[in-house]
N, C-alpha and C positions, 0 to 999 in steps of 0.2 A: 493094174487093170481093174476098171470100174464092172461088177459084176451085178445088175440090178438084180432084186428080187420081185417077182411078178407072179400072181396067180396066173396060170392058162385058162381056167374055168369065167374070172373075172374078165378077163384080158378081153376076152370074146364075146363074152356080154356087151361090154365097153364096145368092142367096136362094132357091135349088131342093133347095139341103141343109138350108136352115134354120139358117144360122150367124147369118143378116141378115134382121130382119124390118121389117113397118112401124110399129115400135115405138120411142120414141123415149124420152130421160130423164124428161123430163118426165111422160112416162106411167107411166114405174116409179118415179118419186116418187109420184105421184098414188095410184099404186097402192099404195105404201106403206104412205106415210100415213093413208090408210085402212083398210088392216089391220091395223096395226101402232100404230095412234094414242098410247095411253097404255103401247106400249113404251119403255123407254129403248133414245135411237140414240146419243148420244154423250155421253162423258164428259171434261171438258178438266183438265188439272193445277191448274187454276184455283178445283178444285170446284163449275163449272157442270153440271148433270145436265140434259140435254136429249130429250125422250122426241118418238119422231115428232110430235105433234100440237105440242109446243111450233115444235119447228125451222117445220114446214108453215105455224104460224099467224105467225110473225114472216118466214119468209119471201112467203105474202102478201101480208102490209103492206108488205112494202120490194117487193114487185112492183107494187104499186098505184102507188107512187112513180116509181117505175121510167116504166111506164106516161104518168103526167101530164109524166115530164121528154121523150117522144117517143121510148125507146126499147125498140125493138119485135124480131122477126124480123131475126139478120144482125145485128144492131149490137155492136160488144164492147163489153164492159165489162174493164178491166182493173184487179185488184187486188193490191196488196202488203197482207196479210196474217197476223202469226202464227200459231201452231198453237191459235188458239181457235176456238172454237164457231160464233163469228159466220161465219166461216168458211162453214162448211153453208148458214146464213141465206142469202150472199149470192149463192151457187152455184146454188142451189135457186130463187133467186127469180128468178135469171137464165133459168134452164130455164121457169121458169112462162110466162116472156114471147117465148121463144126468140130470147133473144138468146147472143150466143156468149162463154163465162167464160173472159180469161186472166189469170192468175193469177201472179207476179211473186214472185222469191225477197226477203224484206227484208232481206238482204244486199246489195241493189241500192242503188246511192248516186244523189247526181244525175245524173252520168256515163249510167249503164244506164239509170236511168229517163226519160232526152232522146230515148235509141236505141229504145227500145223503145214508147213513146207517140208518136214521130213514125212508128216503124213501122207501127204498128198503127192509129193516130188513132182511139183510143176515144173512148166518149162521154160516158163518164163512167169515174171513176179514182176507187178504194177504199181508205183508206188511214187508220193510229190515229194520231191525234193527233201520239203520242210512244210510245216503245215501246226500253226497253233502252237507256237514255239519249241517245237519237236523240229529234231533233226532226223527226218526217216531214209534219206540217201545213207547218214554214216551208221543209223539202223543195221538197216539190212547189210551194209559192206562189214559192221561188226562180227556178224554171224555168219556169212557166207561161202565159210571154211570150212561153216557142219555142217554145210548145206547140198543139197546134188549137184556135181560137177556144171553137170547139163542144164540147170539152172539155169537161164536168161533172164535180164533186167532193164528197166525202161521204166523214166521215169517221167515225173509231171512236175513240170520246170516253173509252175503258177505262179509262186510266192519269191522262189529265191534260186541263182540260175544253178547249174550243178558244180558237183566240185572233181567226181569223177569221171572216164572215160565211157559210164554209160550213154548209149541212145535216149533221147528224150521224145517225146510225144510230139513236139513244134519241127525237130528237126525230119519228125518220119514225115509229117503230113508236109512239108516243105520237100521231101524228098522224093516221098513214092507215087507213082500214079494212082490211081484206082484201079481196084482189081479187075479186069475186062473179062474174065473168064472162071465162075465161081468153081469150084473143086465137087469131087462126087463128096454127098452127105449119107449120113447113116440115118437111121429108124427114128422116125415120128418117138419109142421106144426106147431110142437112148438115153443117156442119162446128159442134161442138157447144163444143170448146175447143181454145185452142192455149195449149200447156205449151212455154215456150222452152227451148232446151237449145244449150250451147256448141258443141254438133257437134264437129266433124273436121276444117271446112274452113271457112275465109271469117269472115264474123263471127257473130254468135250470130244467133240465129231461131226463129221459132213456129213449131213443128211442128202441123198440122194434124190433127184427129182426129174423126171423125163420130160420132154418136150411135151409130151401128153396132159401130163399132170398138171404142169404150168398153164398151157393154153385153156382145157378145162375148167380149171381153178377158176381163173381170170374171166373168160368168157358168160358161164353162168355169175360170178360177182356181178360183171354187169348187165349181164341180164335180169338178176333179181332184183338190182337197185332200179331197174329203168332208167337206167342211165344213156346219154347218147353224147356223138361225138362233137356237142355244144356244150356240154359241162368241163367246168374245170376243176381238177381238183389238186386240194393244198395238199403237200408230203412234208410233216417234219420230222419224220421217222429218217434214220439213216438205211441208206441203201443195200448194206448186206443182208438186212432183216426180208424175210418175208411180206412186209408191210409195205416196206419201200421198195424194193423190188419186184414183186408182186404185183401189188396192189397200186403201186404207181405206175412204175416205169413200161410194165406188160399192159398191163389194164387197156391206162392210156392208149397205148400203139394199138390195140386190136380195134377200137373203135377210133380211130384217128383223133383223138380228143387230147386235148393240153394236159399237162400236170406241171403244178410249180414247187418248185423247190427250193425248200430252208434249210443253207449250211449249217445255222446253230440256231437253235430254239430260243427265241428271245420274244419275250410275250407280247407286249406291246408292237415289236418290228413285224410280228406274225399277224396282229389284227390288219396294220394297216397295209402290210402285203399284201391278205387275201379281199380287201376292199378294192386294193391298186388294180390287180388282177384280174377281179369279179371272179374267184372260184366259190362254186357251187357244192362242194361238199370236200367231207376231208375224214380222214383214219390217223387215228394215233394210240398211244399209249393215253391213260385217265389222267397221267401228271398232266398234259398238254390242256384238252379241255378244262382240267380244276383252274388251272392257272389264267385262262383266255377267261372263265367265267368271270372270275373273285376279277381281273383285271379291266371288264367291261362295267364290273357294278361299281370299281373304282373310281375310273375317269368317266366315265356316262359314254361310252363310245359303243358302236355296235357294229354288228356284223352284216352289211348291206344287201349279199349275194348267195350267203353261206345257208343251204334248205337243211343239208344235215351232219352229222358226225357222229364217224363209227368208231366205237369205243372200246379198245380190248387190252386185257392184262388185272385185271380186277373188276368186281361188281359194280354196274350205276344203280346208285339207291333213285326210291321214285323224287328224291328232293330235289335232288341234283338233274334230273327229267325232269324237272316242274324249273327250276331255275334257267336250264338253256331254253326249255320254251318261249321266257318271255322276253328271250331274244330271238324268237321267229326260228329255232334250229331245234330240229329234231333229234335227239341225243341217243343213238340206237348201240346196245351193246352187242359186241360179237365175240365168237369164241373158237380159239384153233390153236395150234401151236406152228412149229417150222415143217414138223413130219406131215400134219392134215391142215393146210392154211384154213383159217375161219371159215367154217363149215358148218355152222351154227349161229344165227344172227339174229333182231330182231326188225324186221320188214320197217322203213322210214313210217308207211302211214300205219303201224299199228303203235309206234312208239308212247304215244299218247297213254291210249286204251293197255297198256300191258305195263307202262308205268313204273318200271324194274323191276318188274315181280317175276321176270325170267330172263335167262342168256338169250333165248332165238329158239328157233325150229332149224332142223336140218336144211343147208341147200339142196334142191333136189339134183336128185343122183347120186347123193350121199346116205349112207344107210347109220344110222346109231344105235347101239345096244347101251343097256346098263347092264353090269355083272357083278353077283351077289359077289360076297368071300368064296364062296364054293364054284367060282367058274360058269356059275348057273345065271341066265337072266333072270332078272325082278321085272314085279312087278310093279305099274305105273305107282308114284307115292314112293315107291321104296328106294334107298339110298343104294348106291354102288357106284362099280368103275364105269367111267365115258370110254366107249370103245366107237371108232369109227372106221368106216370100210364106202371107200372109194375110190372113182379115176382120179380124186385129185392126191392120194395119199401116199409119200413118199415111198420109195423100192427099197429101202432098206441105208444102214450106216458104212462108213467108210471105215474104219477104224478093226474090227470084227471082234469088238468086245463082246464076249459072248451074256454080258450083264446087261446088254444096249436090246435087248431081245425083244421090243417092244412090237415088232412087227409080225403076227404068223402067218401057218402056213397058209392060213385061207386069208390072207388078207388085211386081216383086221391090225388097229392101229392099237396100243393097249394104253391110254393118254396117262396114266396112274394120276386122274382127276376123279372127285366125287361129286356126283352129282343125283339130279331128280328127275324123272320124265314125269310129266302129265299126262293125263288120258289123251290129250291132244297131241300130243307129240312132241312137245316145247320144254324143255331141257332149263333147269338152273342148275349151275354151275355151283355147291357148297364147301368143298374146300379138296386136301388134296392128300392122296396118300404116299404118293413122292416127296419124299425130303427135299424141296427146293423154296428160295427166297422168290417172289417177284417183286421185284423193286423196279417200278417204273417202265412196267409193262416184259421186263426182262428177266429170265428165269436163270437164276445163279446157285449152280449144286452148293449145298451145304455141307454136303460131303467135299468136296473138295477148299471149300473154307475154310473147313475143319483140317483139314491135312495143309492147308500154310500155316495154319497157327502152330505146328508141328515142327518149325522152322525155329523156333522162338525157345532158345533155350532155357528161361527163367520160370516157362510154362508146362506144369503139373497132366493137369488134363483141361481137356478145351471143351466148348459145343458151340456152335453157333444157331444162333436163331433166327426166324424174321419178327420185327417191334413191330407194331403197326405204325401208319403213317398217313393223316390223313392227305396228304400230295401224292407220295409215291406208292402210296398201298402196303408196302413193308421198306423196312432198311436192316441194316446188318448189324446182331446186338451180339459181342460174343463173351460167353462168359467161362473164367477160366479162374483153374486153382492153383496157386506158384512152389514154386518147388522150398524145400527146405530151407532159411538162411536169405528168402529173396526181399528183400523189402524195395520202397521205391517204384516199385512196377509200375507206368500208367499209358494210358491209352496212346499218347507221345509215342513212347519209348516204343510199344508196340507199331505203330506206323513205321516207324525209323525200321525196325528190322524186317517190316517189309518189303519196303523201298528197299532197303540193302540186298535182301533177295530176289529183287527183281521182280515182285507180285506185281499186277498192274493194279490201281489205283481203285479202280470199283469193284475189285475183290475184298477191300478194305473193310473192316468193320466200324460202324460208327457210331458204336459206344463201347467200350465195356466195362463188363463185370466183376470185380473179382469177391471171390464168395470161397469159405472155407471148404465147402465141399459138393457135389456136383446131385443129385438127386437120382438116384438107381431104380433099376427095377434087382429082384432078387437074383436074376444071372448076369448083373452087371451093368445091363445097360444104360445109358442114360434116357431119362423120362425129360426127353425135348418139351414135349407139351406142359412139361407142369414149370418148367423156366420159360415157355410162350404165356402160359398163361400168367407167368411172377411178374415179367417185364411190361404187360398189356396194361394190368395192377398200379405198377409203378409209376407210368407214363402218365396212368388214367389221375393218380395221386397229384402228380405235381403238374399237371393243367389246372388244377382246382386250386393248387397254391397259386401260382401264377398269377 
């Protein structure tokens, strides 16, 4: 049982300003789809063209199913996913029946997906056949023995037909009518999706999120963008994220506006996508833009449609602002994580004038503190924690580690980010007092890096770090001391015994270290920052040989 956490005191603000009504997803589909019926809503790299009335009427049918399998109000559904169409179907038909959509990176192996289904114990689990030369039908049939009984399965027959007796996704919509009669729904209130995210602390977790929060979220993004339902905008973000869920797939639908979608991020197939297309603006990770820019000063190709891009997971310096410019794109960075979606941004037309010299201002209706070490705010200029408190900010984790505690009583979101406020209110973003990697816009515990490498018998003591990276912002440096008699050791051998353990593959470290001894503080610990700052050194070293 999903138990959100909500201030009373806030709740009522919320809904006496109008940030939070009794309005729930389901009802802005509803309402969509009905306005919007033979508009196109989304477009996949697949060449599927899907226009409201299609997605509404296939989502439907797989809600009727939904329905005869017993799940109703409050039941998750969880699914792994790529960045196709079906996508919308399944999400949409989950909303119809209000049940709650978590949605699973397919980066997840057997491993995540044991942790994450005995976490949640959904009731049914969505998933393609095969996808990208994975086999994820004998996936999940592998594990499905430590999996809850009550478990259902249904799968997307895209690539390769199935091999077991599950139900597929062609054969429901070939089978069931449309739902003629929607089911009673719970509270605007409810908890609508949880989107897992590796956090900061402990192990990974569903971050809860209410139909409030989402619509909010999503509703002011496009109001502060001035956006309307003629713009389109590119997603090559995967759909479990915040980004792509979020800020595509909702976004989109509230203003009836298109959004197009890239199964896999391939730079060149991406420019002339959003050319094909005509999308008018787009959100990603900074790998995405670095890539699209270095790629357009490459071939002399440009971006015909595209006014701006919003950039988040790492800082835009003003160079890289002055380089998208002279391709007519406004390069605005923003800042949020999965608990407070980017809630902190910088306005398209001031991108110019601000030049990267900050993350953004608050969206309004969102409030930000900075908090000294003592709990106390600072003052503007002075460094501390980003703390944020809004309708859009998740109700709490799924998991109930009590280390995940990032949320309290009054509300507030505790980002364990450092950062600056200006007298203006404009926030930069300067580094982070959580131990985590972001690699490519994605935040990966290093605590938990650190406990695979723990896996690896030849291994002394571990740390992992983030290298920098001028593409992906950081990647995975980890540096380890071997046990007595180990000789041989190399970064090889270390993959291999990851892969044997079943780690998934972007947990991987991609260098390392081995060094006689690790650098302590005097009760032990290890002094991460002074192996960030050896490796920064090193890197910086051999670009210059190079």
């Amino acid at each position: 049982m999903l138990q959100p956490k909500i201030n009373a005191e806030q709740k009522a603000r919320y809904y006496r300003l109008g940030y939070w009504t009794d309005k729930t997803l389901r009802d802005c589909w509803e309402e969509a789809a009905k306005t919007y019926c033979d508009r196109e809503y989304l477009t996949d790299s697949r060449g599927h063209r899907c226009t409201y009335g299609d997605i509404d009427r296939d989502a439907s049918k797989l809600a009727s199913f939904l329905v005869s399998q017993g799940i109703g109000k409050g039941d998750i559904v969880t699914c792994q996913i790529p960045v196709w169409s079906e996508f919308a179907v399944v999400a949409m038909a989950c909303f119809k029946v209000g049940a709650v959509v978590n949605p699973l990176s397919v980066t997840h192996e057997a491993r995540d997906l044991r942790y994450f289904l005995q976490l949640h114990r959904p009731s049914l689990f969505v998933c393609p056949t095969f996808f990208r030369g994975r086999d994820f039908e004998q996936q999940i049939i592998s594990i499905k023995a430590e999996l809850p009984p009550s478990m259902g399965l249904l799968l997307l027959d895209c690539e390769k037909p199935k091999q077991s007796d599950a139900p597929t996704l062609c054969e429901v919509l070939e089978t069931f009518s449309p739902l003629e009669t929607l089911p009673e729904q719970g509270s605007a209130d409810d908890v609508a999706v949880l989107l897992c995210t590796s956090g900061s602390t402990g192990a990974s977790k569903g971050a809860m999120l209410t139909h409030n929060n989402i619509i909010f979220a999503e509703r002011e993004f496009n109001r502060e963008l001035r956006l309307t339902k003629d713009d389109v905008m590119f997603m090559p973000s995967p759909l479990n994220h915040a980004t792509g869920f979020q800020h595509g797939l909702i976004a989109a639908m509230l203003m009836g506006s298109r959004v197009v979608l890239q199964q896999r991020f391939i730079v060149e197939e991406a420019i002339d996508l959003m050319n094909q297309e005509k999308c008018t603006y787009s959100m990603g990770a900074t790998t995405f833009i670095y890539d699209i820019l270095r790629t357009l000063e490459q071939t002399g190709k440009t971006l015909e449609h595209l006014r701006f891009y919003l950039c988040g997971g790492a800082p835009v310096p003003g160079c890289m602002v002055q380089r998208a410019w002279t391709y007519g794109i406004k390069l605005c960075e923003v800042y949020g994580s999965t608990e407070s979606t980017p809630h902190v941004f910088v306005p398209p037309e001031q991108a110019l004038a601000l030049n990267g010299t900050v993350s953004g201002r608050p969206v309004h209706g969102v409030e930000v503190k900075v908090l000294g070490p003592d709990g106390r705010e600072v003052p503007p200029g002075q460094e501390g924690e980003e703390c944020s408190r809004g309708p859009n900010v998740f109700v709490g984790y799924t998991n109930g580690d009590p280390s995940a505690c990032t949320l309290d009583d009054d509300g507030w979101f505790h980002s364990g980010d450092l950062c600056v406020k200006d007298e203006r209110g404009y926030l930069r973003i300067t580094g982070r007092i959580k131990d985590i990697i972001i690699r490519g816009g994605e935040n990966l515990n290093a605590n938990q890096l650190d406990e695979n490498l723990s896996l690896c018998p030849e291994i002394e003591e571990h740390a992992v770090v983030g290298m920098p990276d001028d593409r992906l912002g950081e990647r995975i440096c980890a540096y380890v001391t071997l046990k007595p008699g180990v000789t041989g050791f190399s970064h090889q051998a270390l993959l291999d015994r990851l892969r044997k353990e079943e780690i998934p593959k972007w947990q991987w470290p991609e260098r390392l270290e081995i060094v006689d001894a690790l650098p302590k503080t005097d009760s032990g610990k290890i002094k991460k920052y002074v192996l960030k700052q050896q490796i920064a050194s090193q890197l910086k070293a051999e670009k210059q040989l190079s």
